[in-house]
MARSEDREN-332189 format. One line per 4 residues: number of its first residue (from 1); their letters; for each residue x, y, z of C-alpha. Coordinates in nm, 3 decimals, decimal comma, padded with zeros to 5 digits. Example, Ala and Ser with C-alpha at 12.3 -4.5 7.8 and 13.67 -1.06 7.14 Angstrom:
<nodes>
1> as> 01,230:-00,450:00,780 ~ 01,367:-00,106:00,714
</nodes>
This chain:
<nodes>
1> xxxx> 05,252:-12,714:07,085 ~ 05,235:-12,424:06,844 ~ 05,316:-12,645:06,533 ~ 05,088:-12,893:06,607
5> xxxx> 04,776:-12,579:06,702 ~ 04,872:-12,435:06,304 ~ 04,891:-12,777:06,170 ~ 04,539:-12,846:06,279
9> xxxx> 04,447:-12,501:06,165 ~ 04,580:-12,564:05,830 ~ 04,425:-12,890:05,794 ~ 04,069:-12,738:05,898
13> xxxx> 04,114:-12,454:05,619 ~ 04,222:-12,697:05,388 ~ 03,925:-12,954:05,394 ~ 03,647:-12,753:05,514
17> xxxx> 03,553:-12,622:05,138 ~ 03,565:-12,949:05,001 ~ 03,324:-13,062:05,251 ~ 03,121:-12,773:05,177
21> xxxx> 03,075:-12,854:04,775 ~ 02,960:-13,209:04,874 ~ 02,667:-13,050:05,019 ~ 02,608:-12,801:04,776
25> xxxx> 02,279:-12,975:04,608 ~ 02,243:-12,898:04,213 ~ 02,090:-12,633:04,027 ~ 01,830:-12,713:03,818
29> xxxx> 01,776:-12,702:03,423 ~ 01,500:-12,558:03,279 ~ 01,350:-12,651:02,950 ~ 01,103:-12,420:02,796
33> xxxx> 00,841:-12,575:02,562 ~ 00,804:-12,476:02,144 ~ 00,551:-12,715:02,120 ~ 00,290:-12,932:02,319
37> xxxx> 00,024:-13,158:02,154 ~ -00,179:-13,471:02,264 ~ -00,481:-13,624:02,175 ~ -00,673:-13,951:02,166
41> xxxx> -00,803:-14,157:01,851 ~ -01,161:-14,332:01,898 ~ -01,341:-14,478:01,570 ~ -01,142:-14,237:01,328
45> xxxx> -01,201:-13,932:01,509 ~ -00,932:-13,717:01,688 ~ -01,036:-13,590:02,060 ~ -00,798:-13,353:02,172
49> xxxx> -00,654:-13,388:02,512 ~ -00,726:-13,047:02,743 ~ -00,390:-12,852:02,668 ~ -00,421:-12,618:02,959
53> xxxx> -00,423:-12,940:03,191 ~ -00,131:-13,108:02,958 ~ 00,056:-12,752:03,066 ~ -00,010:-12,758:03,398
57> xxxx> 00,076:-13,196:03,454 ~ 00,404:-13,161:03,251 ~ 00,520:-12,812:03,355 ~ 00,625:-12,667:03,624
61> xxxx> 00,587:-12,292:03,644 ~ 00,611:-12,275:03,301 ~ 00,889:-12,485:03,239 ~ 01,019:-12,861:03,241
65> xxxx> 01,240:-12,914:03,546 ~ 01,524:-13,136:03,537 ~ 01,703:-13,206:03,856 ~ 01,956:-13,482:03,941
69> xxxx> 01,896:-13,650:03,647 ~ 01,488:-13,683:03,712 ~ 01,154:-13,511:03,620 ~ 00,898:-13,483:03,913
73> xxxx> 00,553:-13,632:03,803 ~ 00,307:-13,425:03,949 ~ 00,024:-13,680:03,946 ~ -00,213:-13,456:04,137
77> xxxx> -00,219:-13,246:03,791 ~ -00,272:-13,554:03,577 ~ -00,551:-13,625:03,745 ~ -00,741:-13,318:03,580
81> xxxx> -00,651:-13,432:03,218 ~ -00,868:-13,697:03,249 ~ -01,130:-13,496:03,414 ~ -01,136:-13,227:03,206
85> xxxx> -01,136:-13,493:02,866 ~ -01,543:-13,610:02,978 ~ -01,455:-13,925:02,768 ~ -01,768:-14,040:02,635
89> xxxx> -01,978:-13,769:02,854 ~ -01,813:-13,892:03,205 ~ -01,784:-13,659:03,473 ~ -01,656:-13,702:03,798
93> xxxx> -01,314:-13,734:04,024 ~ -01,004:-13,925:03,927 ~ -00,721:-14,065:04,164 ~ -00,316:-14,136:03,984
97> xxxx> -00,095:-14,365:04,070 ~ 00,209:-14,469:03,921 ~ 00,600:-14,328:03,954 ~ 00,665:-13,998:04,124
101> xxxx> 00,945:-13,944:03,814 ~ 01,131:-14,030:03,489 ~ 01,509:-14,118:03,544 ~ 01,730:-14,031:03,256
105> xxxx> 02,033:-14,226:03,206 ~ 02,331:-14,069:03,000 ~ 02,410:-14,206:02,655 ~ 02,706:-14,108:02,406
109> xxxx> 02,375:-13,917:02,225 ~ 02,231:-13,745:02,531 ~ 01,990:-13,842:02,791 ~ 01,690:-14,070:02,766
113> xxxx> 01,454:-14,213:03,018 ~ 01,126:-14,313:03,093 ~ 00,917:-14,389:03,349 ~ 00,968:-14,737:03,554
117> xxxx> 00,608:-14,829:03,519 ~ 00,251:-14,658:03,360 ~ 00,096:-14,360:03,534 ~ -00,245:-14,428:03,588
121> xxxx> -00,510:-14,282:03,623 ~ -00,851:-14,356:03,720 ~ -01,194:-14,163:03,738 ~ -01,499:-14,299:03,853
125> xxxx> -01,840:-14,109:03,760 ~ -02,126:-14,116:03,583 ~ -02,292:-14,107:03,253 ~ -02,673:-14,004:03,264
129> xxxx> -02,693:-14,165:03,630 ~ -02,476:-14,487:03,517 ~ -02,150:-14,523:03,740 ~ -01,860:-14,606:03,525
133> xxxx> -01,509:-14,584:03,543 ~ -01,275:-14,451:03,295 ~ -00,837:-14,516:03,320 ~ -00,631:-14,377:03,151
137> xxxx> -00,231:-14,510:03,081 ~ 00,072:-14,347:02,989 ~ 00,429:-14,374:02,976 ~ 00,631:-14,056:02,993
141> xxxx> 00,924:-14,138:02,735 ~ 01,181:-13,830:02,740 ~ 01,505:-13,742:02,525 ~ 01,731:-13,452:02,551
145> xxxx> 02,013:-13,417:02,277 ~ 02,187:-13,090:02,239 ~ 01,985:-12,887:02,477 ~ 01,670:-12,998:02,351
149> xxxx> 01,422:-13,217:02,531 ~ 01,121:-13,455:02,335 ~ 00,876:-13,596:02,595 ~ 00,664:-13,830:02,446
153> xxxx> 00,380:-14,025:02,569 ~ 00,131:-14,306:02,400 ~ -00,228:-14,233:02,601 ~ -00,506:-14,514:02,633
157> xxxx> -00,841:-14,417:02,750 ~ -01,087:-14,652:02,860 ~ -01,416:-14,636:02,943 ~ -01,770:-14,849:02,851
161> xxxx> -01,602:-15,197:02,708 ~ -01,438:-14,832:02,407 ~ -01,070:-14,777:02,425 ~ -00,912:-14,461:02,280
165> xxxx> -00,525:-14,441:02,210 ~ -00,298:-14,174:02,113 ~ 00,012:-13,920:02,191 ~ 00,145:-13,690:02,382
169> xxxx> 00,414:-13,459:02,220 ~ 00,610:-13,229:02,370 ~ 00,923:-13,015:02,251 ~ 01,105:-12,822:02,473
173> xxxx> 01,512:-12,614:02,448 ~ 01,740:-12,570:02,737 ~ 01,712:-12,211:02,877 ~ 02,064:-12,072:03,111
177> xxxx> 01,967:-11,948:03,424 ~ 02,048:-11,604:03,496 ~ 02,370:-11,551:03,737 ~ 02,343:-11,466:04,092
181> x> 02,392:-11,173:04,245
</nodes>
């Protein structure tokens, strides 16, 4: 009875920390950005897109979260690039819809990855008492090779019958988090 009470014992000690580091989710990696840039083309001339809202869309608390393998889209944030643009003088609300993140797959070079369809975003307003509509596209198309991530993104903006294209840059390197105490 004893050898069988110890065995049991033994076999509890043995596999309860494996079971434990199954459930152990993973830390995340932080990328902090060296550069950001975007901006729109429309009959030769450069608009810049709002780089406090490009910030705010692509960032989280000041960084670029990896997690798993994916980067959260916060489309609620995206939605104020577009507002904040006035393409053509439009002001109003805008809704996004699209993918919620961008899977990266693993490659002998790194990681790439990009998001399964367009984010898109739409604002309806108005224009000296006109209602129009303006939607923006984008694909988030991400990198990372030896610590260091390049998100980039070709932008269309239309609005009026116009359509506006561009990029959005962005350069980030991999920052260690600080141990635990």
């Amino acid at each position: 009875m004893f050898r069988v009470a110890a065995l049991c014992v033994l076999m509890v000690s043995v596999f309860l920390p494996v079971v434990r580091a199954g459930d152990v989710a993973t830390l995340p990696i932080l990328y902090q950005p060296n550069a950001l840039d975007g901006y729109v083309k429309f009959a030769g001339k450069r608009i810049d897109l709002p780089v406090i809202e490009l910030r705010n869309a692509l960032l989280k608390n000041g960084f670029v979260v990896v997690k798993d393998g994916r980067i959260p889209v916060q489309k609620v944030k995206w939605e104020k690039v577009l507002e904040k643009l006035h393409f053509k003088g439009i002001t109003g609300g805008s809704v996004a819809s699209g993918p919620s993140e961008v899977i990266l797959k693993g490659n002998s070079q790194g990681y790439q990855g990009r998001t399964r369809r367009p984010l898109v975003i739409v604002q309806r307003g108005k224009i000296h008492f006109v209602k129009v509509t303006a939607i923006m596209r984008t694909n988030l198309e991400t990198k990372i090779v030896d610590g260091k991530l390049t998100m980039t993104a070709p932008v269309e903006v239309k609005a009026l019958g116009l359509t506006a294209r561009g990029v959005i840059r962005l350069e980030a390197t991999q920052v260690e988090l600080p141990p635990r105490l």
